[in-house]
C-alpha positions in Angstrom: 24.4 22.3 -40.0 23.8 19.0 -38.4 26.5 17.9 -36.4 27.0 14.4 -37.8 27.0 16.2 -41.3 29.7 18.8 -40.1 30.9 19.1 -36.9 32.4 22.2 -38.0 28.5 24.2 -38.0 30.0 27.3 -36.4 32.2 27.3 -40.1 30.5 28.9 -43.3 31.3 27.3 -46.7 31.5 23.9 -45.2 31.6 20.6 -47.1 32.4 16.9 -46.7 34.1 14.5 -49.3 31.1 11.8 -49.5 32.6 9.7 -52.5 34.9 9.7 -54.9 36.3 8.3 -58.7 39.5 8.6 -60.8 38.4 11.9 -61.7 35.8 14.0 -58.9 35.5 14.0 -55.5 31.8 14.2 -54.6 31.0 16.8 -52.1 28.1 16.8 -49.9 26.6 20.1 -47.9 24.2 20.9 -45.0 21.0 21.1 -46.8 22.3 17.6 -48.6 22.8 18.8 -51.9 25.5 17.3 -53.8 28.4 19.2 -56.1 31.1 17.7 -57.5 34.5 18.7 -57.9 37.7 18.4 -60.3 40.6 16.5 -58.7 43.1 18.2 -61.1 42.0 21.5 -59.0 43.0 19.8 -55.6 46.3 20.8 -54.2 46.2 17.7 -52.5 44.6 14.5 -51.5 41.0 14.4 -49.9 39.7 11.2 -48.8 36.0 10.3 -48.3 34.8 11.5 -44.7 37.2 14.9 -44.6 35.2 17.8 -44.1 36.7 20.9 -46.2 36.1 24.1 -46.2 35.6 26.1 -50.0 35.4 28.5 -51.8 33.6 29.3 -55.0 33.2 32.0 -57.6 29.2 32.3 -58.4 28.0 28.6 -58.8 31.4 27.0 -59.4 33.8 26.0 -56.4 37.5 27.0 -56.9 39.1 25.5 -53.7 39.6 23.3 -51.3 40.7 23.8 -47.8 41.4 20.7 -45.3 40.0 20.9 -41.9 42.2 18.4 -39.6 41.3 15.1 -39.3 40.0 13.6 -36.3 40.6 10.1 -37.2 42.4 7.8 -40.1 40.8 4.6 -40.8 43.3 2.6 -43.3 43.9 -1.1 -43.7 46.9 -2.1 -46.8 45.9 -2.5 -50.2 45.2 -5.4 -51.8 47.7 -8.0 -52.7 47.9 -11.9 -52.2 51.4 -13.2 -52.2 52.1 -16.6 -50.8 48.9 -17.4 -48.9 49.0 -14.4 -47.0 48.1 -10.6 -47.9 50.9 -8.4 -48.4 51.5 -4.8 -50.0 53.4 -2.0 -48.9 50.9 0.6 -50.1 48.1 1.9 -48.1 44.5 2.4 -48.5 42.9 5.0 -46.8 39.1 4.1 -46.4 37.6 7.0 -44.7 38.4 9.8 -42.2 36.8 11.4 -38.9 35.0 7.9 -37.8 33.6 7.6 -34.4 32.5 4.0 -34.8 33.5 1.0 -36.9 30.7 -1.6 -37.5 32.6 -4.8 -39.0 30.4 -7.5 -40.5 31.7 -10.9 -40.1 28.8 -13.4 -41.7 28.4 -16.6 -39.8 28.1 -18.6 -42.7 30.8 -21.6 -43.7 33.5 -19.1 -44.3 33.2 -18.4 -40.9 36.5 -18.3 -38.5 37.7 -16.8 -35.5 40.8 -15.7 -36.7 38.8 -13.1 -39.0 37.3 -11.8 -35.9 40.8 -11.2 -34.6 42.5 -10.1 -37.7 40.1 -7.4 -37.8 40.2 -6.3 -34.6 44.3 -6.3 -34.5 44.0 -3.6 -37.6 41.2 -1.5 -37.3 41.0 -0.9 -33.1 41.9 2.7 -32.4 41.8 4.4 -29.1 39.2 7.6 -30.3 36.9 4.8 -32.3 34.2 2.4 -31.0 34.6 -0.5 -32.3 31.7 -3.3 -32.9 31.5 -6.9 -34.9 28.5 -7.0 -36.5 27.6 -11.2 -36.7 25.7 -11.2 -39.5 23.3 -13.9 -41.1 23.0 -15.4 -37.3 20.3 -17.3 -39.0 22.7 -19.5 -40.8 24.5 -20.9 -37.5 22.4 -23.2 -35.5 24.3 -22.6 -32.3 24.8 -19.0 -33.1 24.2 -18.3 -29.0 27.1 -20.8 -27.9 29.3 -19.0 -30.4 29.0 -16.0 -28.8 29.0 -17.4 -25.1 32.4 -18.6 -26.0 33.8 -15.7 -28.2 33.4 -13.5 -25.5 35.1 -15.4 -22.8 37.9 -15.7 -24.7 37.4 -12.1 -25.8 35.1 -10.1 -23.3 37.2 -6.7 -24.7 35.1 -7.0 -27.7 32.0 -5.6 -28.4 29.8 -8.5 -30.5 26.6 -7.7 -31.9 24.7 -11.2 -34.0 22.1 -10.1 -36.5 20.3 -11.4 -39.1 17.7 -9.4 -41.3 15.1 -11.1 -40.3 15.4 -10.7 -36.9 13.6 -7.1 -37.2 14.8 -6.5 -32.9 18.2 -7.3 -34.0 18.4 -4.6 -36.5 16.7 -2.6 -34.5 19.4 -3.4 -31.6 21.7 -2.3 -34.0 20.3 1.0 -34.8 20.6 2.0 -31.4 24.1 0.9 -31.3 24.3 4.6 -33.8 25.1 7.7 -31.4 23.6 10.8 -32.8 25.8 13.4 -34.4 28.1 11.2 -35.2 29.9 9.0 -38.2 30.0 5.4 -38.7 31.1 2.9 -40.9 30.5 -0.4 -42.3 33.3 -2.4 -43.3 33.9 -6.1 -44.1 33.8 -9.2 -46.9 31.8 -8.6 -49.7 28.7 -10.7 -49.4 28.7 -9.7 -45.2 25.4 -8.1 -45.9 26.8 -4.7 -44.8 24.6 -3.3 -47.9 21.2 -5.3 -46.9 21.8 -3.8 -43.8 21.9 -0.6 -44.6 18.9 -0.3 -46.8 17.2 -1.5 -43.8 18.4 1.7 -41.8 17.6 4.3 -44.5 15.3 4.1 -47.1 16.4 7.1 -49.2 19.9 5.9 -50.4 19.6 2.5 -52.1 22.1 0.3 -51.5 22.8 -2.3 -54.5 22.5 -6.1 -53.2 24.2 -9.0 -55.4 23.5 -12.6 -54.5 26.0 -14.3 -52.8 28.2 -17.0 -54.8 28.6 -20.9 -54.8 31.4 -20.9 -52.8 30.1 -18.7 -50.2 31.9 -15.9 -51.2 30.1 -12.3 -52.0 30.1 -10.6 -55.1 31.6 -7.1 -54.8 28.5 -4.9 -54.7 30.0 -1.3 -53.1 32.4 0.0 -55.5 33.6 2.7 -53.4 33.3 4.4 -50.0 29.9 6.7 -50.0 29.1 8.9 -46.8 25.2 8.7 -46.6 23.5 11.0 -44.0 20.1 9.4 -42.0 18.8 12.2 -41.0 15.9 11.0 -38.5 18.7 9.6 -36.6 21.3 12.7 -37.5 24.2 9.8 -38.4 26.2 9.5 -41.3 27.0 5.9 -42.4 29.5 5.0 -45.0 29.2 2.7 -46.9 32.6 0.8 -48.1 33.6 -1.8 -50.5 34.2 -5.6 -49.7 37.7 -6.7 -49.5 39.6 -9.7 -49.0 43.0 -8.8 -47.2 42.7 -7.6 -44.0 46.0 -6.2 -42.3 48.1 -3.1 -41.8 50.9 -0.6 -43.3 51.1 0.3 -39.4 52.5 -1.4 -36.4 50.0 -3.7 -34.8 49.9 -3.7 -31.1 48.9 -7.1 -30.0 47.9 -5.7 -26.4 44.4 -4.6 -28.5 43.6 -8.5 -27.5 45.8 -10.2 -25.9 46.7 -7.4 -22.8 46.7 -10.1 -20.3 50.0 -12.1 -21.8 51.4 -8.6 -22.4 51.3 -8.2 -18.9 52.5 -11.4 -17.7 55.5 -10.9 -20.6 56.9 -8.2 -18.3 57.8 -10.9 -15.7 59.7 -13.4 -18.6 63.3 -13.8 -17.3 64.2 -13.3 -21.3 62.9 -10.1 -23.3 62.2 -11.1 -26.8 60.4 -14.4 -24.8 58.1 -16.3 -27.4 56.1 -18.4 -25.0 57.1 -21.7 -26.4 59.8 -23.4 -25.1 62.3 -20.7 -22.9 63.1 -21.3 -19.5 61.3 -18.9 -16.5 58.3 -17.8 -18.7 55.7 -16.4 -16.6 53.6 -17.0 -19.5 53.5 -20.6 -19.3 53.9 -20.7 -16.0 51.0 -18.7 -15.6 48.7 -21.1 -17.8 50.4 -24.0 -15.7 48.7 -22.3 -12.5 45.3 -22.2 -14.0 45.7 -18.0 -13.8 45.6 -17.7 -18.1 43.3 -20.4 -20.2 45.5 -22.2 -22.8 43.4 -22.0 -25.5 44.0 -17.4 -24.8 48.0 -18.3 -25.6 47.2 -20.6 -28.8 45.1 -17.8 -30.2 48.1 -15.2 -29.5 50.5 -18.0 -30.6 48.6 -18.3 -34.2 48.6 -14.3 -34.2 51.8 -13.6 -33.8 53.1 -16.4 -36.2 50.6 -14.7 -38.8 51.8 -11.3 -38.6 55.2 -11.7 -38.0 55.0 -13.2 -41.6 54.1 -9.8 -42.9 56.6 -8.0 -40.3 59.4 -9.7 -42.0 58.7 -8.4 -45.5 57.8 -5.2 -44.3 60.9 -2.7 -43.4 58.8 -0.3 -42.0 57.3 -2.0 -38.6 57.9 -4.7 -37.1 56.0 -6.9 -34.5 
């Protein structure tokens, strides 16, 4: 078995959950066949990237058994109330992911506080985390962009592509380590799918034009593990989607460690930065030690999220 197929190879009767609809979960095995399976049979929930172990009576499988998961990639579900994204149930996108590839398009949709959004809900300590700049070719100063995101940001690993830039596709192959699983998430329209059929050329990803507005047309329908097996990596694929944010606690710290450490020396605990007395926040930025435009950004972070903390009982900022 390959190990970015299964890193259980040392199991027998080893599958992985590589999609799924209402009704089947699609399993995928070692020598890449494909069998499909009846959810009514599950005694519980699978999710695509679990790796189970079955069992079968001559060609038909009976059951499912769960291997544990290494990781848990999840980001809330759907649902737009008053400007912001808001719903209290989750959506589980994939399991046992090493690396998260998130495609933010540079086109006139762009803005940093997608950048950050997305890093505040998907950064997880056991999963390498990259933004993927797509369609570079769109933004003249594409270079500067970068320059600055990083100084604000040098935590963040930022990768600007465009397809046809053939060394910066290439740049991103190399970015996938060998036995292991990746995925691409982001907007639809972020050229996630483009991408991908660049990568591998035996699972065709369907491309739709993008619309007026700038917005893409939902292409993926739902998460598909596909294995490249010159490069012994498994990518999956997911859906676009518009709300980006969390049924979990976000720690801030993920970007903004360095007022996080300063916090500690606040004369007041619950400090907000803004107008109390003895903030070593402030008074840091005063002495030149933390760039103002670093507390704005946390400033405009917190104020977005603690609109979801307040209508969500179960975490708070």
């Amino acid at each position: 078995m390959n190990n970015a197929f299964g890193i259980y190879h040392k199991e027998n009767n080893v599958a992985r959950i590589i999609s799924e609809n209402r009704a089947e979960y699609l399993l995928g095995f070692p020598d890449e066949t494909i069998s499909k399976f009846n959810k009514k049979k599950a005694n519980k929930l699978f999710y695509v990237g679990d790796f189970v172990k079955y069992q079968a009576e001559g060609n038909e499988i009976t059951q499912l058994e769960l291997f544990s998961r290494e990781t848990i990639i999840s980001k809330s579900s759907n649902v737009t109330a008053k400007n912001y994204h808001f719903s209290d149930s989750e959506q589980v996108l994939a399991t046992n992911i090493q690396q998260i590839f998130i495609f933010v398009p540079l086109d006139k949709n762009f803005a940093l506080s997608k950048i950050e959004r997305y890093v505040l809900v998907f950064s997880q300590e056991k999963v390498e985390l990259t933004i993927v700049l797509s369609k570079k070719d769109l933004y003249r100063d594409y270079h500067n962009l970068v320059k600055n995101i990083q100084q604000l940001y040098p935590q963040i690993n930022l990768l600007p592509i465009s397809v046809y830039d053939e060394s910066s596709i290439e740049q991103l192959k190399g970015m996938l380590s060998p036995g292991k699983t990746g995925m691409f998430i982001g907007t639809s329209g972020a050229g996630k799918s483009t991408v991908l059929n660049l990568i591998q050329d035996q699972y065709v990803a369907k491309v739709n034009d993008v619309k007026k507005d700038g917005k893409g047309k939902h292409t993926t329908t739902s998460s598909f593990v596909i294995f490249v097996p010159e490069m012994n990596y498994c990518i999956v694929d997911t859906p676009g989607f518009k709300g980006i944010d969390s049924n979990h606690s976000i720690d801030s710290n993920v970007l903004f460690d360095q007022i996080g450490q300063l916090a500690l020396e606040c004369k007041f605990r619950n400090c907000t930065h803004t107008s109390e007395p003895h903030c070593a926040v402030k008074a840091a930025v005063k002495d030149g030690i933390l760039e103002q435009e670093i507390l704005d950004r946390y400033q405009y972070n917190v104020n977005k999220l603690e609109l979801l903390s307040k209508r969500r009982p179960s975490w708070r900022l």
